[in-house]
mmCIF file of the C-alpha atoms, coordinates in Angstrom:
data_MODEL
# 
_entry.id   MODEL 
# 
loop_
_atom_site.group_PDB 
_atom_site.id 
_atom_site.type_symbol 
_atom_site.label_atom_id 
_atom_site.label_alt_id 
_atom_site.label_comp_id 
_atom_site.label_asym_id 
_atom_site.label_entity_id 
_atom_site.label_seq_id 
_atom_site.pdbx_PDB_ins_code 
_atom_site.Cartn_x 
_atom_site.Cartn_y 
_atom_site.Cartn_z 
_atom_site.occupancy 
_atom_site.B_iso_or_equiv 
_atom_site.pdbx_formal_charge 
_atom_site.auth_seq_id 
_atom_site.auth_comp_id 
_atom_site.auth_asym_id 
_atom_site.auth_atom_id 
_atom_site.pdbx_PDB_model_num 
ATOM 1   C CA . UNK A 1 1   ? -6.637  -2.864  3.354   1.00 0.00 ? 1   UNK A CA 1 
ATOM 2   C CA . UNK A 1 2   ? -8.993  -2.899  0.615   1.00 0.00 ? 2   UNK A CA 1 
ATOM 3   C CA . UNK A 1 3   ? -11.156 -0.391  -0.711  1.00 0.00 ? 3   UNK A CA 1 
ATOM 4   C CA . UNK A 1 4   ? -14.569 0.015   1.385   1.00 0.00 ? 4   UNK A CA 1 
ATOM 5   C CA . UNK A 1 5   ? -17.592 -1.794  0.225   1.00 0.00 ? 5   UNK A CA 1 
ATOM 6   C CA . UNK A 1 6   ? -15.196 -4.344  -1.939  1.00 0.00 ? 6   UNK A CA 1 
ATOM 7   C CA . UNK A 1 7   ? -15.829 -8.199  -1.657  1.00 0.00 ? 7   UNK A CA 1 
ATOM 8   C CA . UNK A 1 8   ? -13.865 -10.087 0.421   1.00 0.00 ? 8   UNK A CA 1 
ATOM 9   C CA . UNK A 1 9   ? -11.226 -12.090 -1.571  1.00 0.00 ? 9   UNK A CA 1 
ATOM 10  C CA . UNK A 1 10  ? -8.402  -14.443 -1.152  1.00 0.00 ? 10  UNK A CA 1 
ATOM 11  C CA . UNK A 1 11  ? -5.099  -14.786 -2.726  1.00 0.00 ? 11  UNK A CA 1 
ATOM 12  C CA . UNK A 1 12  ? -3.500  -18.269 -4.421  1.00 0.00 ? 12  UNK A CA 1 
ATOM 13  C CA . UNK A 1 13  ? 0.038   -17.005 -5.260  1.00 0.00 ? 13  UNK A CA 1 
ATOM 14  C CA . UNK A 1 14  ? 1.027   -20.141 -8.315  1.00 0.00 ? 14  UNK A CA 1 
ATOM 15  C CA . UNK A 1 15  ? 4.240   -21.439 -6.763  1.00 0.00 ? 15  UNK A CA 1 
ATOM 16  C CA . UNK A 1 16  ? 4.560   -24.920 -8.304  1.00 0.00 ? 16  UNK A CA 1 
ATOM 17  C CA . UNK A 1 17  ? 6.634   -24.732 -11.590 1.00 0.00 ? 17  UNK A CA 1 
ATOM 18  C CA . UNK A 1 18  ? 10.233  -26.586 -12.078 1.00 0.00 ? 18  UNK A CA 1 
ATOM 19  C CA . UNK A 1 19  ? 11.562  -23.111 -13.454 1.00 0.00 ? 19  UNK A CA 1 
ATOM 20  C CA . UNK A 1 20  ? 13.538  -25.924 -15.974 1.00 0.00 ? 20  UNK A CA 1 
ATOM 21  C CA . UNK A 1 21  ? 15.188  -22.873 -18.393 1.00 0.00 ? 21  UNK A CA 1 
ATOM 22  C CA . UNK A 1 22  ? 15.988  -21.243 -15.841 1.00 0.00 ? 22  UNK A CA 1 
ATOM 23  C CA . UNK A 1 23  ? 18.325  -24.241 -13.669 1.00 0.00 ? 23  UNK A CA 1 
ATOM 24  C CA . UNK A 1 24  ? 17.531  -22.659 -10.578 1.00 0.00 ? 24  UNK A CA 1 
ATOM 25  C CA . UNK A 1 25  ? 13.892  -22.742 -8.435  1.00 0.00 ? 25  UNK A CA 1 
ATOM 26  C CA . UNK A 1 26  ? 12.643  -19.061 -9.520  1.00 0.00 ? 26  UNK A CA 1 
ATOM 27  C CA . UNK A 1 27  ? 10.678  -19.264 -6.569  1.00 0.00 ? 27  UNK A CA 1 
ATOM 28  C CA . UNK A 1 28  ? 13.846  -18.448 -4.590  1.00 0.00 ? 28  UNK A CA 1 
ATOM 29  C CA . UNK A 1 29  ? 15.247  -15.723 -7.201  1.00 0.00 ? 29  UNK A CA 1 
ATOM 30  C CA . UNK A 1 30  ? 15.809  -13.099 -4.885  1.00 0.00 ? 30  UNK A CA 1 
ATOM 31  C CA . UNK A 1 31  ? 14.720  -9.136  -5.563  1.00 0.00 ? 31  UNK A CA 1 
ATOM 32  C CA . UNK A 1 32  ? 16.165  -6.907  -3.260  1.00 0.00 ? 32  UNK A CA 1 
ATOM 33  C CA . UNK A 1 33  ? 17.303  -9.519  -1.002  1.00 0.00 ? 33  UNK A CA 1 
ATOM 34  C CA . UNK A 1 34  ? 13.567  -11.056 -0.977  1.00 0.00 ? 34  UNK A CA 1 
ATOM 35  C CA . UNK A 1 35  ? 12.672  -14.572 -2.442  1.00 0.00 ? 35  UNK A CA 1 
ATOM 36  C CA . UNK A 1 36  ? 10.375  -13.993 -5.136  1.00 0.00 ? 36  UNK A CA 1 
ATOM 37  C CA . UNK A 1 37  ? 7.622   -16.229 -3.411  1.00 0.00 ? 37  UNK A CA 1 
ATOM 38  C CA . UNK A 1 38  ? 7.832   -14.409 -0.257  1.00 0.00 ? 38  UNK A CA 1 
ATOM 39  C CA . UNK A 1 39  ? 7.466   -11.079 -2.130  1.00 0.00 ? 39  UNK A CA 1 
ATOM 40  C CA . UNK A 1 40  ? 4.400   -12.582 -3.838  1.00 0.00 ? 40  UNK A CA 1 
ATOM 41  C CA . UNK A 1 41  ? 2.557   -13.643 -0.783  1.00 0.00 ? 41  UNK A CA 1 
ATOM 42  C CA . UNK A 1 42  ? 3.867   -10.496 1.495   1.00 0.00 ? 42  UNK A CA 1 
ATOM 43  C CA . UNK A 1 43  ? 1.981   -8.319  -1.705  1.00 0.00 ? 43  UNK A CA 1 
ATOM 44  C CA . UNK A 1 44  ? -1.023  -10.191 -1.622  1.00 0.00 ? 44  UNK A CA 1 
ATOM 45  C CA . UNK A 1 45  ? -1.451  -9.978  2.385   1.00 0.00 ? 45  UNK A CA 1 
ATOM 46  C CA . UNK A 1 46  ? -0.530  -5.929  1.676   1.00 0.00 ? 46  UNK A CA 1 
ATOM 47  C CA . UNK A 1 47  ? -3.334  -5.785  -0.673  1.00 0.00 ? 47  UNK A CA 1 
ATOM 48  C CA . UNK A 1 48  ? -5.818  -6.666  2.107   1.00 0.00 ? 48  UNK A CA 1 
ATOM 49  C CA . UNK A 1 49  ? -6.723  -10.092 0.923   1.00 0.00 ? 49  UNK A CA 1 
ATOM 50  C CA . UNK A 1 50  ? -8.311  -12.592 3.837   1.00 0.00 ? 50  UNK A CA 1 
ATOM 51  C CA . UNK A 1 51  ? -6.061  -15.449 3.489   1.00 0.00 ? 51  UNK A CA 1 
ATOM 52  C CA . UNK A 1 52  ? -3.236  -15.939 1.002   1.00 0.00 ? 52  UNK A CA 1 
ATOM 53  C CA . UNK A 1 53  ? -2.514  -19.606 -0.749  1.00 0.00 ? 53  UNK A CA 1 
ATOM 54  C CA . UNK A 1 54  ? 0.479   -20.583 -1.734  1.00 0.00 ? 54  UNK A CA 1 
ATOM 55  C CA . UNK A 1 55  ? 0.816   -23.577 -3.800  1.00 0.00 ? 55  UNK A CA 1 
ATOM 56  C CA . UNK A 1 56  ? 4.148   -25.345 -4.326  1.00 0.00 ? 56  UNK A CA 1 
ATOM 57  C CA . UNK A 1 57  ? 5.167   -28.328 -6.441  1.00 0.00 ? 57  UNK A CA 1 
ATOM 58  C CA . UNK A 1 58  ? 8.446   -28.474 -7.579  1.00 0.00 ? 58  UNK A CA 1 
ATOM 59  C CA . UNK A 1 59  ? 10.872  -27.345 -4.676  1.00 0.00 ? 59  UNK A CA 1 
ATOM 60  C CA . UNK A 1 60  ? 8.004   -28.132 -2.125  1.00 0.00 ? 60  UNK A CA 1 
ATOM 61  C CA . UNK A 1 61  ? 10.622  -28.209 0.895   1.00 0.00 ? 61  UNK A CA 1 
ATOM 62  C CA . UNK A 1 62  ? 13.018  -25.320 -0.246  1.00 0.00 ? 62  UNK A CA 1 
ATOM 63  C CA . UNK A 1 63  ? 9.986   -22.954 -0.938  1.00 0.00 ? 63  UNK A CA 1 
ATOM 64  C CA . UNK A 1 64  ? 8.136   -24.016 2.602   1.00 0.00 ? 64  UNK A CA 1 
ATOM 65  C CA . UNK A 1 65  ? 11.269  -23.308 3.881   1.00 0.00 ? 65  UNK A CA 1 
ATOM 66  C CA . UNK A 1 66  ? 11.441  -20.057 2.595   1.00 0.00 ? 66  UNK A CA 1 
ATOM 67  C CA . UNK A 1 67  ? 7.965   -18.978 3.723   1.00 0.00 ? 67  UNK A CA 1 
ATOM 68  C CA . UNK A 1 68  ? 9.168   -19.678 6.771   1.00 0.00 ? 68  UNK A CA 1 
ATOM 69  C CA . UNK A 1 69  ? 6.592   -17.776 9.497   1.00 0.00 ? 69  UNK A CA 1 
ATOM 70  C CA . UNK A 1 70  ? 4.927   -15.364 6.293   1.00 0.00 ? 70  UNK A CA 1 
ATOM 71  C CA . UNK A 1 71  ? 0.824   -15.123 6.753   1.00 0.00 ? 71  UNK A CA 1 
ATOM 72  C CA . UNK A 1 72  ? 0.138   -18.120 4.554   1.00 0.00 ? 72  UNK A CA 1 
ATOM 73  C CA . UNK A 1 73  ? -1.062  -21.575 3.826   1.00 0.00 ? 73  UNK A CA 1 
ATOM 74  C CA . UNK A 1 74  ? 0.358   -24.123 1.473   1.00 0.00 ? 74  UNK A CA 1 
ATOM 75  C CA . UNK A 1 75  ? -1.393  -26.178 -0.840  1.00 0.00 ? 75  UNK A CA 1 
ATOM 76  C CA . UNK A 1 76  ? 1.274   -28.710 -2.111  1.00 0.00 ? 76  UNK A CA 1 
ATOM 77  C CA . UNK A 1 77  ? 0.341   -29.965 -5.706  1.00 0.00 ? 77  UNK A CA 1 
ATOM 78  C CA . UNK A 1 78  ? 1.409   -33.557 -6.463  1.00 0.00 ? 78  UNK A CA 1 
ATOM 79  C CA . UNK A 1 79  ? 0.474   -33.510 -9.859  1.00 0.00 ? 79  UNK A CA 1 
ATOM 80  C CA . UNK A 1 80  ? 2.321   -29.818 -10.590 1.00 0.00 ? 80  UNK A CA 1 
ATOM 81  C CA . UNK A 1 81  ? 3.954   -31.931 -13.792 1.00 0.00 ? 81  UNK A CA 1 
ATOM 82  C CA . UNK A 1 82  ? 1.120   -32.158 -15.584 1.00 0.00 ? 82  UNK A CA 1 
ATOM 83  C CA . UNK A 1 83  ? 0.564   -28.294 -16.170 1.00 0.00 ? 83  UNK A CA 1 
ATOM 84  C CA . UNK A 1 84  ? -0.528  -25.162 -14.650 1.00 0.00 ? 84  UNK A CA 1 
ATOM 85  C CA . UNK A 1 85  ? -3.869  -26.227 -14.557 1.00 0.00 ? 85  UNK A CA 1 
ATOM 86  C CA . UNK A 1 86  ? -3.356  -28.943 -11.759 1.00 0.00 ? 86  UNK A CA 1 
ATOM 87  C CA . UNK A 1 87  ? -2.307  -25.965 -9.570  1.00 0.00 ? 87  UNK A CA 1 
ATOM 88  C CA . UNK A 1 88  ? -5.034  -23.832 -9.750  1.00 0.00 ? 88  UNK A CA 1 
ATOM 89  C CA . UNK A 1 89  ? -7.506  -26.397 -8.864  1.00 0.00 ? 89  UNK A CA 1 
ATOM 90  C CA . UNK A 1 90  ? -4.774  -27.110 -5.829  1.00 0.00 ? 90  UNK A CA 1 
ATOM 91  C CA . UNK A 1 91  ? -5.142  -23.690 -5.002  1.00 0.00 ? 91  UNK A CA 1 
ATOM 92  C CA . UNK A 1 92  ? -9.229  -23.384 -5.463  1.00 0.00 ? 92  UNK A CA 1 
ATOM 93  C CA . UNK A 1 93  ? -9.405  -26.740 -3.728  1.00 0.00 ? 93  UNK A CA 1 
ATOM 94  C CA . UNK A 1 94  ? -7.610  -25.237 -0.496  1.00 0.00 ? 94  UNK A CA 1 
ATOM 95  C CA . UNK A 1 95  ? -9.538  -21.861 -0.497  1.00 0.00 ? 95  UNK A CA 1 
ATOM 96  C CA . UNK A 1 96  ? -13.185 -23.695 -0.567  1.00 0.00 ? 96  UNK A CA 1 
ATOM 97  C CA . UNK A 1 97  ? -12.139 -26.285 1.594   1.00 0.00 ? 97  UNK A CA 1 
ATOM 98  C CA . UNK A 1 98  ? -11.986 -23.492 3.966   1.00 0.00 ? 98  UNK A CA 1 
ATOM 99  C CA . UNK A 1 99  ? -15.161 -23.268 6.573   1.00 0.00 ? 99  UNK A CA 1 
ATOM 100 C CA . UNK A 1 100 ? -14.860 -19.548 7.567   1.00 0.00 ? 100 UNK A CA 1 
ATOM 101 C CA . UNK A 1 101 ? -14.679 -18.084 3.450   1.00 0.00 ? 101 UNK A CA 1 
ATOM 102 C CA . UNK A 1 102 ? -17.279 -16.012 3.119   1.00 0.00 ? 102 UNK A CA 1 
ATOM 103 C CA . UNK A 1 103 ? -19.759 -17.552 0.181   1.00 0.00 ? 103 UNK A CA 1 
ATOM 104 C CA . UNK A 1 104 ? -18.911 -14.222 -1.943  1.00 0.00 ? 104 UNK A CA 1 
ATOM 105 C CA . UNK A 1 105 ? -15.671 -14.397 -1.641  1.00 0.00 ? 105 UNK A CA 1 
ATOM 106 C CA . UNK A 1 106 ? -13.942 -13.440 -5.193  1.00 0.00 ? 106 UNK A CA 1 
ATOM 107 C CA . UNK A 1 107 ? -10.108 -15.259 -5.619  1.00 0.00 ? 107 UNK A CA 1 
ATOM 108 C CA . UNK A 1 108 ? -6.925  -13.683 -7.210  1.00 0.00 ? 108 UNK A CA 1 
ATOM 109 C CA . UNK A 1 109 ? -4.798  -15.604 -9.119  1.00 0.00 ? 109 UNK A CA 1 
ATOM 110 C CA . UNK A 1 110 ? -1.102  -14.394 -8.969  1.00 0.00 ? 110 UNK A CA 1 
ATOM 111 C CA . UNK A 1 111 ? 2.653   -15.689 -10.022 1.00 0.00 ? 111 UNK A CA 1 
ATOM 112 C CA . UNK A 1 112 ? 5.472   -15.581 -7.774  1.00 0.00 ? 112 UNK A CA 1 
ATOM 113 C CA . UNK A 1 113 ? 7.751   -14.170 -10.757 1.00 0.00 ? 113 UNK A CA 1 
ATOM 114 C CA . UNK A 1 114 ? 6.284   -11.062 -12.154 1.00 0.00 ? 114 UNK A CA 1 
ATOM 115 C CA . UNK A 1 115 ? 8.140   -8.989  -9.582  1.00 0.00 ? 115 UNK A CA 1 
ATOM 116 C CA . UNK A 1 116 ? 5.904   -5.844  -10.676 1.00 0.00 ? 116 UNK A CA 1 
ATOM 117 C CA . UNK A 1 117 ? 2.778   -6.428  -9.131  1.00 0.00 ? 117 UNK A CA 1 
ATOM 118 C CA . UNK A 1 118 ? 1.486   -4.025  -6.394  1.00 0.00 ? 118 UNK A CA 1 
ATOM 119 C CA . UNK A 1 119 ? -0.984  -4.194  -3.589  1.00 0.00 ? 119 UNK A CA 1 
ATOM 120 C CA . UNK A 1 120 ? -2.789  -1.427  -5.458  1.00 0.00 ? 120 UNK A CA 1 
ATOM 121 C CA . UNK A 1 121 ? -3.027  -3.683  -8.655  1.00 0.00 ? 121 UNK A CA 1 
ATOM 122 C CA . UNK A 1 122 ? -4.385  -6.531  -6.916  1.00 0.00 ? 122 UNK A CA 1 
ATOM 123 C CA . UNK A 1 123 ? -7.037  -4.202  -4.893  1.00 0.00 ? 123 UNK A CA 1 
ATOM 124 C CA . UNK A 1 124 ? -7.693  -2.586  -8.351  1.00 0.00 ? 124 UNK A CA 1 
ATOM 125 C CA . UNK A 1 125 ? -8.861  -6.152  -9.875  1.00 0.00 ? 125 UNK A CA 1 
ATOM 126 C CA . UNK A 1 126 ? -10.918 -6.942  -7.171  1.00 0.00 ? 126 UNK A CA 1 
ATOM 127 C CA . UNK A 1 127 ? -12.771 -3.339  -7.003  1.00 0.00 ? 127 UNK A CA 1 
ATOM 128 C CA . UNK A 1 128 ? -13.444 -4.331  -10.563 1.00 0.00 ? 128 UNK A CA 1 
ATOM 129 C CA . UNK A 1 129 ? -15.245 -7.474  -9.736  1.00 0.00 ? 129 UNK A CA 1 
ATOM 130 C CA . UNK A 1 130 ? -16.911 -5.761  -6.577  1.00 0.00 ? 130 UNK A CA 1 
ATOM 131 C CA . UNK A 1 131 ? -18.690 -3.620  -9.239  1.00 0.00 ? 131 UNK A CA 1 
ATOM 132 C CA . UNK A 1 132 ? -20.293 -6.515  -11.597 1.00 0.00 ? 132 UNK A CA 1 
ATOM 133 C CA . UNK A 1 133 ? -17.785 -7.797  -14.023 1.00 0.00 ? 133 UNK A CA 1 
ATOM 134 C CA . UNK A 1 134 ? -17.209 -11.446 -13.558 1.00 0.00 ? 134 UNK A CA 1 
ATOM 135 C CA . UNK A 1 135 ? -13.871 -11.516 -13.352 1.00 0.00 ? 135 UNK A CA 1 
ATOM 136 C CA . UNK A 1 136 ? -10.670 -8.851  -13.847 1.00 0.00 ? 136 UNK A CA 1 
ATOM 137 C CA . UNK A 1 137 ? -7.242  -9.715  -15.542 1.00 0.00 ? 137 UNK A CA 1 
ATOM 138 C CA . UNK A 1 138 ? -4.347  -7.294  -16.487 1.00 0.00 ? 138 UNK A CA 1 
ATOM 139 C CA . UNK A 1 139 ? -3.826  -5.694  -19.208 1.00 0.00 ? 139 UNK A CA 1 
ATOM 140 C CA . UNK A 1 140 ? -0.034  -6.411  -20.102 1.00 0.00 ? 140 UNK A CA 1 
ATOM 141 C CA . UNK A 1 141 ? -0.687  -3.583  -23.296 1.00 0.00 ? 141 UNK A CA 1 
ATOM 142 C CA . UNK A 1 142 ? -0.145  -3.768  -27.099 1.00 0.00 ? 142 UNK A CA 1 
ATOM 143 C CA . UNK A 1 143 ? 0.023   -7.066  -28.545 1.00 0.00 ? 143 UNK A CA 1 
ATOM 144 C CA . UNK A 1 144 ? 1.181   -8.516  -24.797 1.00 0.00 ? 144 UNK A CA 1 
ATOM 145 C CA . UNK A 1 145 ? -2.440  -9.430  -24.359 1.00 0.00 ? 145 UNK A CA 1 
ATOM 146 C CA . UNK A 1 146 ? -3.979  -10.112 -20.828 1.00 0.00 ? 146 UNK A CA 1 
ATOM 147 C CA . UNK A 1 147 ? -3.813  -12.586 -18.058 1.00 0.00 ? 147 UNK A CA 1 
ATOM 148 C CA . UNK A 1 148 ? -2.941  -13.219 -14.626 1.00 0.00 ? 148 UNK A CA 1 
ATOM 149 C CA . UNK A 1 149 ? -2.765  -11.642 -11.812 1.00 0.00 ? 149 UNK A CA 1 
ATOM 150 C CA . UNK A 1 150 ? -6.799  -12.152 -12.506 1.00 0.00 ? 150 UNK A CA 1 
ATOM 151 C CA . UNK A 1 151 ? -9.695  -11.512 -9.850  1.00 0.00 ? 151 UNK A CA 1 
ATOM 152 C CA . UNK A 1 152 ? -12.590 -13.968 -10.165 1.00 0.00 ? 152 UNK A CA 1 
ATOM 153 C CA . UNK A 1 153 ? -16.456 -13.935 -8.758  1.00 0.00 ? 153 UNK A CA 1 
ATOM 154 C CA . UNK A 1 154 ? -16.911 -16.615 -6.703  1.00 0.00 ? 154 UNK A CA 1 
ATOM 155 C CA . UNK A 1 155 ? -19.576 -17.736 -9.192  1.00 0.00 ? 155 UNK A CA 1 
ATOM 156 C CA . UNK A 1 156 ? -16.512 -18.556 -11.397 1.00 0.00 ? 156 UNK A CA 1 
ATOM 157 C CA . UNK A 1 157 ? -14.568 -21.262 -9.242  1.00 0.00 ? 157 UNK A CA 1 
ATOM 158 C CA . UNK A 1 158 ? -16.098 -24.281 -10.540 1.00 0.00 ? 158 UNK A CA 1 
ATOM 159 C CA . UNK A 1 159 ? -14.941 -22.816 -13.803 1.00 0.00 ? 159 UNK A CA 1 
ATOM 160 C CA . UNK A 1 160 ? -11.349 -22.748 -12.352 1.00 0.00 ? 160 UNK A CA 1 
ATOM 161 C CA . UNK A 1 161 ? -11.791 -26.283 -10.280 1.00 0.00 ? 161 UNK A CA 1 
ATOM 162 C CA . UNK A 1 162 ? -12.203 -28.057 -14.204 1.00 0.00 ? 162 UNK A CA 1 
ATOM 163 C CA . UNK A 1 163 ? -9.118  -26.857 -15.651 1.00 0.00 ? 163 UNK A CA 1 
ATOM 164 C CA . UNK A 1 164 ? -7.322  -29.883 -17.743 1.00 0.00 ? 164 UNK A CA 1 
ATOM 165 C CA . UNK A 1 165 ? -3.558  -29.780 -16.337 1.00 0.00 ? 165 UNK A CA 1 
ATOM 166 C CA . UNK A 1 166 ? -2.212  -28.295 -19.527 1.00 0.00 ? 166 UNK A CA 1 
ATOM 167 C CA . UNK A 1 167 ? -4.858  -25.023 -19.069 1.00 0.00 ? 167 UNK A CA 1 
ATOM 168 C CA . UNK A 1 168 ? -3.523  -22.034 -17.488 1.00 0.00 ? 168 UNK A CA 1 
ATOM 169 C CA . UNK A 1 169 ? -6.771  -19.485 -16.421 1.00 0.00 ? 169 UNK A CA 1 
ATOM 170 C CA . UNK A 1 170 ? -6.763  -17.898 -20.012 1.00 0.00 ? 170 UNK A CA 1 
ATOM 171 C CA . UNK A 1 171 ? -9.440  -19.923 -20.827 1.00 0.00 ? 171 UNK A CA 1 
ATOM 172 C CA . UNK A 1 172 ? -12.258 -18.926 -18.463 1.00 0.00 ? 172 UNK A CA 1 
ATOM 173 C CA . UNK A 1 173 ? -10.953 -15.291 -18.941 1.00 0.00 ? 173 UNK A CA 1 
ATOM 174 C CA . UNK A 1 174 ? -12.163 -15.846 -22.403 1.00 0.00 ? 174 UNK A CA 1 
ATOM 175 C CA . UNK A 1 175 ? -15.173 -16.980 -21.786 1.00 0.00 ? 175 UNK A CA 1 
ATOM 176 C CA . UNK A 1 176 ? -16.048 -13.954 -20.098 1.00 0.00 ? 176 UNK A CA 1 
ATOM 177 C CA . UNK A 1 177 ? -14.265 -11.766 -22.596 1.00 0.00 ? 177 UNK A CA 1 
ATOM 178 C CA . UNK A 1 178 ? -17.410 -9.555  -23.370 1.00 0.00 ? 178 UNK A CA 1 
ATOM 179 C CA . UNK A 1 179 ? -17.586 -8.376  -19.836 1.00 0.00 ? 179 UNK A CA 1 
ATOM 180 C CA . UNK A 1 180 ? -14.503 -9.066  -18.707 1.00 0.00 ? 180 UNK A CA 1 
ATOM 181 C CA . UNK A 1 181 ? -12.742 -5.889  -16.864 1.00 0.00 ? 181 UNK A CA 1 
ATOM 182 C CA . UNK A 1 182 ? -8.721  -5.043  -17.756 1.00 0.00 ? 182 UNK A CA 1 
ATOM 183 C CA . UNK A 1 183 ? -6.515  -2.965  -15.712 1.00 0.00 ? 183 UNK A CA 1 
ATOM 184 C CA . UNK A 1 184 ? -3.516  -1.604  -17.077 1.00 0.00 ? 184 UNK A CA 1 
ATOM 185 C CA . UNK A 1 185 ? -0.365  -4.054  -16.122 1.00 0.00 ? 185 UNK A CA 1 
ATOM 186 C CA . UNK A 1 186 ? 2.328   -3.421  -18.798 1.00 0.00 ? 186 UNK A CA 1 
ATOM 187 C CA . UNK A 1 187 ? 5.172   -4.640  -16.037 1.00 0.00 ? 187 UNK A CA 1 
ATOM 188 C CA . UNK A 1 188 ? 3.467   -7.892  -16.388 1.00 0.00 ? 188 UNK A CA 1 
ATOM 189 C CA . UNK A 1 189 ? 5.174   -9.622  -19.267 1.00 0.00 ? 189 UNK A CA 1 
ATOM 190 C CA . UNK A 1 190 ? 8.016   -9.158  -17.304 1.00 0.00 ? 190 UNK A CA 1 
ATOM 191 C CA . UNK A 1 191 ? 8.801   -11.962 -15.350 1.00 0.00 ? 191 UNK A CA 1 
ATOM 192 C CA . UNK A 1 192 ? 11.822  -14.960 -14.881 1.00 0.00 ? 192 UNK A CA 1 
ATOM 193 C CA . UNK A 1 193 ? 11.979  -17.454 -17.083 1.00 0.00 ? 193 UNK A CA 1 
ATOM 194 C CA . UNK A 1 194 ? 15.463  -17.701 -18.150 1.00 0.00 ? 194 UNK A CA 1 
ATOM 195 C CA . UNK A 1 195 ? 18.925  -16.587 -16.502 1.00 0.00 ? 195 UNK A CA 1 
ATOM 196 C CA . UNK A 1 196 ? 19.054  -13.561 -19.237 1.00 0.00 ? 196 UNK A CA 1 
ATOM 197 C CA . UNK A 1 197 ? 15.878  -12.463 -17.420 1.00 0.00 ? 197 UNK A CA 1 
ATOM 198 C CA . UNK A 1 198 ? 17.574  -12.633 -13.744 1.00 0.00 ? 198 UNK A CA 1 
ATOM 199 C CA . UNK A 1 199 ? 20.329  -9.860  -15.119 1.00 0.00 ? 199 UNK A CA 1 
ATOM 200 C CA . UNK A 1 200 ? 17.744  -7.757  -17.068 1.00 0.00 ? 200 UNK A CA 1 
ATOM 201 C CA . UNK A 1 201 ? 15.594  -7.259  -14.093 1.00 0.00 ? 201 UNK A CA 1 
ATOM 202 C CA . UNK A 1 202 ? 18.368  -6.796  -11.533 1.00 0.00 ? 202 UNK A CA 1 
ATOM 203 C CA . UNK A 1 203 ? 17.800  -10.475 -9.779  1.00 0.00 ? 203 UNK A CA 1 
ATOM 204 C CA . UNK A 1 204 ? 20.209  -12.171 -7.989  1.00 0.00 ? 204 UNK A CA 1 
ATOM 205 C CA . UNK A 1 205 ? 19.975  -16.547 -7.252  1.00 0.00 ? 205 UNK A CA 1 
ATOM 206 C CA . UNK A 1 206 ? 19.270  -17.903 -4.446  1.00 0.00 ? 206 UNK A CA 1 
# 
C-alpha cells in the first residue's frame, strides 16, 4: 500500500506499441512465465495505486486477452500509429473521465517492457510528488538520462492531455526540470526492443 500521508494516484501502464524490431507483440514477452503487460499492471496494483490503466493499440485483442481477470481497465488507442503521445492522452483521457478520482490525484506513467520496475519505485515517485515537486521521473544514471516510469501532480495533466502524437512525456518533464525530483532507476534503460534484448534479459516469446 502506499506510504501514509501520500496522494492518491493512479497507474496508466503504455501498452500500445507494434514492438516492429522486435516481430513479436513485446507486450506478451514473457518473464518468468508472466506476460510483460500483466507484470506491469500486477506492479502497479502492488504499489498501492487506486486504479491501474492499461492502454493497448497494436495487439488490442491478444493483450485484452492476456489481462484476462487482472485489476485493470483498458483504454484502447485508435490512433497508437501516430506516436507515443496519442497514448498518453488515451490513458489521461480514461483516468479523468473517471467520476470517483479524487481531484488530487497524481498519475504514473509506466511501460510494460522495462521488466525492472518495483512497487517500491513507483511508491518512491509518488512520495516525491506528495512532498511538493511537480512531478518525479527515474533516474536511469550516467549519460542514460531520465524518464518514465514518471509520477505527475494532478496540476500537470492538461500538460500530458496536449501531447502531439510524436511526444513521449520527456517534454513536460523538462519543463519542470528545475524542480523536478529523480529517483535512482539504473535497470531502466533496460527494456525489449529487439530479439537480442529477449536473450540478454532471460525472456522467453510468447
Amino acid at each position: 500500500m502506499s506510504s501514509a500521508g501520500a496522494l492518491p494516484f493512479s497507474a496508466i501502464v503504455l501498452a500500445a506499441g507494434a514492438s516492429s524490431r522486435l516481430g513479436t507483440p513485446k507486450q506478451l514477452v514473457r518473464l518468468e512465465g508472466e506476460p510483460l503487460v500483466c507484470r506491469a499492471a500486477r506492479l502497479a496494483n502492488e504499489s498501492g495505486a487506486r486504479s491501474v490503466i492499461v492502454v493497448t493499440g497494436a495487439s488490442n485483442e491478444a493483450v485484452a486477452e492476456a489481462l484476462g481477470g487482472a485489476r485493470i481497465r483498458l483504454a484502447h488507442n485508435t490512433g497508437w500509429a501516430e506516436g507515443p503521445g496519442t497514448s498518453i492522452r488515451a490513458g489521461i483521457e480514461a483516468l479523468l473521465a473517471d467520476t470517483s478520482r479524487p481531484r488530487d490525484e497524481q498519475a504514473v506513467l509506466m511501460l510494460c517492457d522495462q521488466p525492472f520496475v518495483t512497487p517500491e519505485h513507483l511508491r518512491a515517485l509518488v512520495e516525491r510528488v506528495t512532498r511538493g515537486h511537480p512531478a518525479a521521473a527515474s533516474d536511469y544514471g550516467g549519460e542514460g538520462g531520465f524518464g518514465v516510469p514518471a509520477a505527475f501532480a494532478a496540476e500537470l495533466l492538461p500538460e500530458l492531455l496536449a501531447l502531439s502524437g510524436h511526444q513521449g512525456a520527456k517534454p513536460v518533464l523538462m519543463r519542470h526540470q528545475a524542480r523536478l525530483a529523480l529517483v535512482p532507476f539504473t535497470e531502466g534503460l533496460l527494456d525489449v526492443d529487439t530479439p537480442a534484448d529477449l536473450e540478454r534479459l532471460g525472456l522467453s516469446r510468447p
